[in-house]
C-alpha positions in Angstrom: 25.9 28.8 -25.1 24.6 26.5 -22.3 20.9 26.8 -24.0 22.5 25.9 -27.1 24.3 22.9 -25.3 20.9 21.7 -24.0 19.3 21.6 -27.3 22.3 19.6 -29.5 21.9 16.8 -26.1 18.1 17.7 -27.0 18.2 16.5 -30.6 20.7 13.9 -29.7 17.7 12.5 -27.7 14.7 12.4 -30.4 17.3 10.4 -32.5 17.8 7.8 -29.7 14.6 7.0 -28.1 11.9 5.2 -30.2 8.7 7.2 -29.3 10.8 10.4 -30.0 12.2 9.4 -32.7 8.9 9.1 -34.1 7.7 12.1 -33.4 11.0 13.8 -35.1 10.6 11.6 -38.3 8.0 14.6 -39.4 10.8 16.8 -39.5 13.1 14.2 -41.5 10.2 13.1 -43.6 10.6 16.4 -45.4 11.9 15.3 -49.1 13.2 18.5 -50.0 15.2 20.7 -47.8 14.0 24.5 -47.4 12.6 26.8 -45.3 9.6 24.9 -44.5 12.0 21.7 -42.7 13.6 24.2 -40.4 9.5 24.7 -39.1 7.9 21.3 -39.7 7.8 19.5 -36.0 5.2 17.3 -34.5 3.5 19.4 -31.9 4.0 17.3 -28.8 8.0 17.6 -30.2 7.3 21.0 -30.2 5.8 20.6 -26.2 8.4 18.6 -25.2 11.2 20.9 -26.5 9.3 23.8 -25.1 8.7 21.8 -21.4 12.6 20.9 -21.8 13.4 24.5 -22.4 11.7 26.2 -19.8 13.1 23.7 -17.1 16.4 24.8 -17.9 15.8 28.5 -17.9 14.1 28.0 -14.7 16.9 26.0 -13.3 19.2 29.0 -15.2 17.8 31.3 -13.8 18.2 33.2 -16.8 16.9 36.7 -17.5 13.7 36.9 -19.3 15.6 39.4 -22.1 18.2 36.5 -22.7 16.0 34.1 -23.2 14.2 36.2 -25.8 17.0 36.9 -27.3 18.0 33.2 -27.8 14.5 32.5 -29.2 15.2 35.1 -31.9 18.4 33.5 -32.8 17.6 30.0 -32.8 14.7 30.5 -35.1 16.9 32.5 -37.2 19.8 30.2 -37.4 17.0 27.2 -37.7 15.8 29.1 -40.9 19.3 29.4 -41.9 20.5 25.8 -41.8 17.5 24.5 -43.4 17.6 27.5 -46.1 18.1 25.1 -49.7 21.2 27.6 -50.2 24.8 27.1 -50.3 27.9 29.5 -49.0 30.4 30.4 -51.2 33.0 27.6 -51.4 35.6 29.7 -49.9 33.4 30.8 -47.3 31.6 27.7 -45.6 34.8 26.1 -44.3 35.0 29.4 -42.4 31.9 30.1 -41.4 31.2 26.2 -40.3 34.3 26.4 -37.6 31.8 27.9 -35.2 28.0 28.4 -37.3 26.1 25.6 -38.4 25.8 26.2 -42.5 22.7 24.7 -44.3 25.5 22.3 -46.0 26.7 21.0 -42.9 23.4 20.6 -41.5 21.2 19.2 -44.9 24.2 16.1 -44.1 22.1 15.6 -40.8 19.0 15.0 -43.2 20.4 12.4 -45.3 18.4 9.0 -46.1 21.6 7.0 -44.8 21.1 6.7 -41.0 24.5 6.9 -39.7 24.7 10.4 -41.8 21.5 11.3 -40.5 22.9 10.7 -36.8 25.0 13.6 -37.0 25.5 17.2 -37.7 22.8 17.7 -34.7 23.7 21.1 -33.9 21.1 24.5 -34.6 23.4 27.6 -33.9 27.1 26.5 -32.9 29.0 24.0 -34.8 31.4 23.7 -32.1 29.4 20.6 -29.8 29.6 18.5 -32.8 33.3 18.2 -33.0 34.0 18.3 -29.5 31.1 15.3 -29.0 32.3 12.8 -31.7 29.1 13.9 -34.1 30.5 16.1 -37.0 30.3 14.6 -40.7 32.0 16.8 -43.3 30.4 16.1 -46.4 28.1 13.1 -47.3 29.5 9.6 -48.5 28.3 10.1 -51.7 24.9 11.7 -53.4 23.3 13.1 -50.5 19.7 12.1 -50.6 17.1 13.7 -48.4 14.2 12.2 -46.2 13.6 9.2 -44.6 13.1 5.9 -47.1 9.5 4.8 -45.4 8.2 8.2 -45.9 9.2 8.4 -49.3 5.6 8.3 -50.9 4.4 11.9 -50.0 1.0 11.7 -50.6 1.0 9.9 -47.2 2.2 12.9 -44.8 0.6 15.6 -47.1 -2.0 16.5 -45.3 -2.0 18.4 -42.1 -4.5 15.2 -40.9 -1.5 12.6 -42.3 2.1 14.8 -40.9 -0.4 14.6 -37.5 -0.9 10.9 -37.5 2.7 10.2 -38.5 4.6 9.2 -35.5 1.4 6.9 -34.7 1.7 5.0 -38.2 4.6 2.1 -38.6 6.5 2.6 -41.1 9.5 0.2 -41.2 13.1 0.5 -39.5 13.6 4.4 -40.6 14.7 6.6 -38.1 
């Protein structure tokens, strides 16, 4: 639960600070909302995450076989929320008291920035509420991606998602 913790404060971080924020706008750039988005990070996020990952186990203490086992299940619950499915109606509410669902999460990747600066959690839904972040449902239409990225062709290369965090592209976050 603490490794969960660490990553919601984590994400909370690449939304606040500028250079990180950068760097997670290839995630958020993503116009549709699949599979793919729950694997599409900038790989000095992905060093930073892993640097900020391994500090805490070390400082844990934790057993190599629990921090395997957390891998496995925050990759799996990452494919999960950024699957382009949705629960049964009369399951999400049930399922979203303690799991982040891909409809609770695909909020967090909405267009509108105050939208887009919640719903941070990856496995438990549970920080959210308790830390002031959880958004039920969209305002309106939910619209995926960030605005300045909206023209594709720019970040469709593996050469272009690369240079992304190092090109300026407006206010979007």
């Amino acid at each position: 639960m603490l490794l969960d913790l660490i990553l919601y404060l984590q994400h909370v971080l690449f939304h606040s600070v500028p250079l990180l924020i950068r760097l997670h706008a290839v995630h958020h750039a993503d116009a549709d909302f699949d599979l793919t988005t729950g694997i599409r990070f900038h790989p000095i996020e992905i060093l930073i995450s892993a640097l900020i990952k391994l500090a805490v186990v070390a400082a844990l203490g934790a057993p190599v076989v629990a921090v395997l086992a957390f891998e496995v299940l925050l990759n799996a619950t990452a494919m999960f929320n950024h699957a382009n499915v949705s629960l049964p109606g009369w399951l999400e509410p049930w399922v979203r008291r303690a799991l982040v669902t891909p409809d609770m999460h695909r909020v967090h990747h909405s267009v509108i920035e105050a939208e887009r600066n919640s719903n941070y959690g990856f496995c438990l839904s549970i920080w959210d509420r308790l830390l002031g972040t959880y958004t039920p449902a969209p305002r309106g239409e939910l619209d995926i991606g960030l605005a300045a990225w909206r023209d594709q062709r720019t970040i469709a290369t593996l050469r272009g998602t690369l240079g992304m965090p190092f090109l300026h592209q407006g206010g979007d976050r």
